[in-house]
Backbone as CSV, one residue per row, in Angstrom:
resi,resn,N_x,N_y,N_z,CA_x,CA_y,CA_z,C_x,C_y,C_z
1,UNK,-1.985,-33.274,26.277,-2.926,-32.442,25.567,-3.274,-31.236,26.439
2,UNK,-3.294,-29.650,25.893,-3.271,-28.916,26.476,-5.205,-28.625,26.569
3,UNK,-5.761,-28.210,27.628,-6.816,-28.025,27.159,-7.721,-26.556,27.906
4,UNK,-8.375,-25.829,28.031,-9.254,-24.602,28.931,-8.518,-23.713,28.138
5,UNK,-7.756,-22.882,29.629,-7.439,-21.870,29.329,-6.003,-22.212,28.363
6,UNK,-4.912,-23.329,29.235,-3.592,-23.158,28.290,-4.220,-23.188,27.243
7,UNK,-5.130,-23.746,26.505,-5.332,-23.911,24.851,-5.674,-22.594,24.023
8,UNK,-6.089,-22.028,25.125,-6.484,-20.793,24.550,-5.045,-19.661,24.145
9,UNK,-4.578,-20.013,25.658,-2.934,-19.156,25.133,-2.365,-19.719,24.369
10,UNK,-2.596,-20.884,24.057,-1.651,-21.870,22.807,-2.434,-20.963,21.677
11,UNK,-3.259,-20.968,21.524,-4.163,-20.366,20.460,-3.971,-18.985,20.160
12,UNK,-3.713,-18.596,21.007,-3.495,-16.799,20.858,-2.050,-16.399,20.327
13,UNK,-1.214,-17.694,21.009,0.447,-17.261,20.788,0.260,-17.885,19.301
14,UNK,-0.189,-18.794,19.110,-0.155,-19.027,17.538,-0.998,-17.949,16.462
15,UNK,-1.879,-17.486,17.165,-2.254,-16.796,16.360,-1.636,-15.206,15.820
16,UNK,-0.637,-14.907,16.876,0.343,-14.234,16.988,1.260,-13.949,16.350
17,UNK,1.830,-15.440,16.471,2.551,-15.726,15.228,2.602,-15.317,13.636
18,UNK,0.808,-16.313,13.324,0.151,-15.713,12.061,0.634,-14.676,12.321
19,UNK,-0.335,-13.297,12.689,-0.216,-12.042,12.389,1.038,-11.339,12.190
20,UNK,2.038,-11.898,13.091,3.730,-11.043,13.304,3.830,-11.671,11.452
21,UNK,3.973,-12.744,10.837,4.237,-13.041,9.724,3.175,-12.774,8.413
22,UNK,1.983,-12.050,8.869,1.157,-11.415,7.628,1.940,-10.065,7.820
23,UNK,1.701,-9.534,9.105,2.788,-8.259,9.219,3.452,-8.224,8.621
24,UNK,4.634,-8.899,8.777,5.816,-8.773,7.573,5.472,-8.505,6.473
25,UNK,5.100,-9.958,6.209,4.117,-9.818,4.217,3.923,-8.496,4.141
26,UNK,2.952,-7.656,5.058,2.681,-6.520,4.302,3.266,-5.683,4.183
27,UNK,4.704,-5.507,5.294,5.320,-4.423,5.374,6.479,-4.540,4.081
28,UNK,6.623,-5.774,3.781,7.159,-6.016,2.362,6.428,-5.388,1.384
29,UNK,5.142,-6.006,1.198,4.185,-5.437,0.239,4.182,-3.543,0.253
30,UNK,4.195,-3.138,0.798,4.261,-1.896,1.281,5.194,-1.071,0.914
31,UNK,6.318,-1.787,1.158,7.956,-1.086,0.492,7.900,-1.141,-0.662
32,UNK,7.497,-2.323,-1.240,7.504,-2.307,-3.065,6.639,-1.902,-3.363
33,UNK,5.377,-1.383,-3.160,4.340,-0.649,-3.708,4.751,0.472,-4.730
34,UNK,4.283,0.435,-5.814,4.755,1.257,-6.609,3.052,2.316,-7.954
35,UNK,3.036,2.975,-8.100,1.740,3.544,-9.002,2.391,4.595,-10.050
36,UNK,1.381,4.455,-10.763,1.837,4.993,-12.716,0.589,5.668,-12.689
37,UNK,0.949,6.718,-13.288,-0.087,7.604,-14.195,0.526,7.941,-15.653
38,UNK,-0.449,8.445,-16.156,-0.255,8.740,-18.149,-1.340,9.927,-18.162
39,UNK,-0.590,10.998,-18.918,-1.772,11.754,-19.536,-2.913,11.791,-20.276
40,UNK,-3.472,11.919,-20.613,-4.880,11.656,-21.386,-4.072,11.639,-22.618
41,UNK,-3.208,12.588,-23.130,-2.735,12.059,-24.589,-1.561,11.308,-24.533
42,UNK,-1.601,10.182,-23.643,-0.480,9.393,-23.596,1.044,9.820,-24.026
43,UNK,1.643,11.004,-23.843,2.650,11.651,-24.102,3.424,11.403,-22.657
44,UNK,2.937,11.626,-22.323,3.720,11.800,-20.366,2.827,10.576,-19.621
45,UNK,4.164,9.885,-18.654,3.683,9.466,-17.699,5.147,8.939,-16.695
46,UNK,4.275,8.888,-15.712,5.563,8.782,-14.122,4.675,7.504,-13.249
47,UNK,5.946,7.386,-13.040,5.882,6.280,-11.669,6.484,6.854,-10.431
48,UNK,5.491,6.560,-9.491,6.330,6.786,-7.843,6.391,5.577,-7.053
49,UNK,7.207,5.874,-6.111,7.249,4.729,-5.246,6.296,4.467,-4.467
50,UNK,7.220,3.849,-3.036,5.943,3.493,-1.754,5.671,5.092,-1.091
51,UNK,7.087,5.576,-1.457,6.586,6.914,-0.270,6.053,8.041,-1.419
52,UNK,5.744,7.513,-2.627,5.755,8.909,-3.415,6.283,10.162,-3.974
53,UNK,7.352,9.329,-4.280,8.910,9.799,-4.595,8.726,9.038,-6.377
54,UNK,9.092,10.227,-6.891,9.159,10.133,-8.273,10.429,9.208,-8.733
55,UNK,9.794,8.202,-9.540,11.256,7.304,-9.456,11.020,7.033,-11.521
56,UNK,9.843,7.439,-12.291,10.200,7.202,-13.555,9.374,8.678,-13.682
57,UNK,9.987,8.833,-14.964,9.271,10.254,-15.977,9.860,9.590,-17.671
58,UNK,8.526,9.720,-18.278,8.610,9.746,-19.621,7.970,10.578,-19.779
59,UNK,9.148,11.516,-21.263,8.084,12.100,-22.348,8.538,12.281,-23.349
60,UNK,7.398,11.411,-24.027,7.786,11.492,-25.428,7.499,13.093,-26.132
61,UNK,8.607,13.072,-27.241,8.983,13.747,-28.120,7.812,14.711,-28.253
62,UNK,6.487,14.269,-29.048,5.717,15.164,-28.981,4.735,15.785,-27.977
63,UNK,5.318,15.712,-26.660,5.028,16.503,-25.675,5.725,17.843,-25.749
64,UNK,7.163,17.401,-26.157,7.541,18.768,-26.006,7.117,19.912,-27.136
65,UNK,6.808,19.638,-28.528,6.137,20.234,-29.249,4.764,20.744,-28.856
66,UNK,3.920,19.700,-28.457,2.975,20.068,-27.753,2.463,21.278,-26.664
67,UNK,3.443,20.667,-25.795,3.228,21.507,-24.720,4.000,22.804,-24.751
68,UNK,3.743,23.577,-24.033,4.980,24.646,-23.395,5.627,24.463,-22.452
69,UNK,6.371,25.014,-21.798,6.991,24.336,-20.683,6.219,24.756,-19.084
70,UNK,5.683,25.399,-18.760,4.485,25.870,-17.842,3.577,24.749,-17.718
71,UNK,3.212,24.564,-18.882,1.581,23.540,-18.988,2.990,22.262,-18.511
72,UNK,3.772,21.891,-19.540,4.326,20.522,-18.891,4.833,20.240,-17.639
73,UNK,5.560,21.249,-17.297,5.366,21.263,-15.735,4.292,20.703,-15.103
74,UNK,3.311,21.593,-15.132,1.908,21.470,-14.108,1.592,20.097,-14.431
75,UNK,1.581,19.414,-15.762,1.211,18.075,-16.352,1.877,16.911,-15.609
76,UNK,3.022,17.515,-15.212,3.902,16.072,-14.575,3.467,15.987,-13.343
77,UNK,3.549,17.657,-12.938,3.177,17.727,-11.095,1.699,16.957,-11.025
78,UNK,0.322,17.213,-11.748,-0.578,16.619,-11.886,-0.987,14.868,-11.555
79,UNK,0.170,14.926,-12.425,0.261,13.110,-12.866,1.231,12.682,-11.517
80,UNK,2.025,12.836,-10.968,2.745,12.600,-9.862,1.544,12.492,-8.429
81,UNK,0.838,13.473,-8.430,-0.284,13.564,-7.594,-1.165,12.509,-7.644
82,UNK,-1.905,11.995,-9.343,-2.920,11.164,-9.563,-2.108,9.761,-9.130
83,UNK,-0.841,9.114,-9.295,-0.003,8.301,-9.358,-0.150,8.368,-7.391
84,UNK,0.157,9.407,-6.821,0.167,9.119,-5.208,-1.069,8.525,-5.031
85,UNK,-2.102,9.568,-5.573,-3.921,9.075,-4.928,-3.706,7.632,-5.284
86,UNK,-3.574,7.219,-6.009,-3.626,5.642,-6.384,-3.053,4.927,-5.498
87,UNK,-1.408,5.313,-5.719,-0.568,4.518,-4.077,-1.615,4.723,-3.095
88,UNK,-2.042,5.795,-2.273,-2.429,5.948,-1.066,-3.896,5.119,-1.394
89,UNK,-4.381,4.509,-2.528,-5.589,3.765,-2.275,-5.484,2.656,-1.815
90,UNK,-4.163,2.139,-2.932,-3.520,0.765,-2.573,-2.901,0.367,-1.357
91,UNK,-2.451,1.026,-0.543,-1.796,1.135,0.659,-2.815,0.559,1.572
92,UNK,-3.854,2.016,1.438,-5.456,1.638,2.366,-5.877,0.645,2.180
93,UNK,-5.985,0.091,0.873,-6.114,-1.490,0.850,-5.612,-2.736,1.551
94,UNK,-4.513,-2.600,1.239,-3.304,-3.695,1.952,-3.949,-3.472,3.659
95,UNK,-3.912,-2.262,4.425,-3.977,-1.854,5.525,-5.264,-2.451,5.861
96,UNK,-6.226,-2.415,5.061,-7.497,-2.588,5.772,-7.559,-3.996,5.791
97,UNK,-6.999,-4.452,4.911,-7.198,-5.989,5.224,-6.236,-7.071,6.220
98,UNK,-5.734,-5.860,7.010,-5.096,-6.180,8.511,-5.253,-5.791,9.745
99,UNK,-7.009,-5.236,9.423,-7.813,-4.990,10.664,-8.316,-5.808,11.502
100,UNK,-8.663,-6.784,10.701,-8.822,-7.863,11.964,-8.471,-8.725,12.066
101,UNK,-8.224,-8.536,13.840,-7.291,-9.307,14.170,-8.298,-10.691,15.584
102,UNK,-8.136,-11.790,14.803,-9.050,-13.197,15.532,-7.678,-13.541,15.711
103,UNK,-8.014,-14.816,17.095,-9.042,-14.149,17.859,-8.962,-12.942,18.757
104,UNK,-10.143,-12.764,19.110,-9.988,-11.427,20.401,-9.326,-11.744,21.721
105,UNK,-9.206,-10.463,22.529,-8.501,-10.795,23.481,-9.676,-11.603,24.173
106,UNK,-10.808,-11.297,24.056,-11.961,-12.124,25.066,-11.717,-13.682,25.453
107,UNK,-10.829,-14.213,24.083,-11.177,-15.524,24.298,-10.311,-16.398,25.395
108,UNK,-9.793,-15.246,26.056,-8.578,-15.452,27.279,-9.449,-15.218,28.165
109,UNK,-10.421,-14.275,28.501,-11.270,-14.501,29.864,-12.191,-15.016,30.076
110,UNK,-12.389,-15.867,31.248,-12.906,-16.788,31.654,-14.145,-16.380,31.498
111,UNK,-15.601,-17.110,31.635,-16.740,-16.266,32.000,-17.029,-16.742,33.461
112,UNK,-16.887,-16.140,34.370,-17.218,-16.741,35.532,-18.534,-16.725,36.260
């Protein structure tokens, strides 16, 4: 039975462990992250990826009646933008909930 300090490095390398393998998890989670936006008149909408790279565009038919081609432009660029803010919320999410990290290094020094 290990017990003081080895237990503590037993404890830390395991806890290590954990983290190297939530790491992963997230850096998985992270790559597939994906966000959608839609216009207010549900005519247009896009998906981007993790890095915010346009990877879907719909538009239906009566967008193009609708719109001109100026306004639809700006409409997609718009929606591509609202679709990132979202990724970059979700991201911050995932991220923040891999701030802490137990235990601390403290629990390796002794109090003498």
């Amino acid at each position: 039975m290990v017990t003081g300090r080895g237990q503590r490095w037993a404890d830390v390398v395991d806890e290590i462990a954990r983290q190297r393998a939530e790491l992963n998890h997230a850096q998985g989670v992270l790559a597939d992250l994906t966000a959608c936006a839609v216009s207010a008149d549900k005519l247009i909408s896009v998906t981007v990826d993790a890095r915010g790279k346009l990877t879907d565009l719909t538009i239906e038919p009566a967008a193009l009646r609708r719109h001109r081609a100026p306004v639809l432009a700006q409409l997609i660029t718009d929606l591509v933008d609202d679709a990132d803010a979202r990724l970059r919320i979700r991201r911050a999410q995932v991220l923040t909930a891999l701030t802490e990290i137990e235990p601390g290094y403290d629990v390796l020094v002794d109090e003498a």
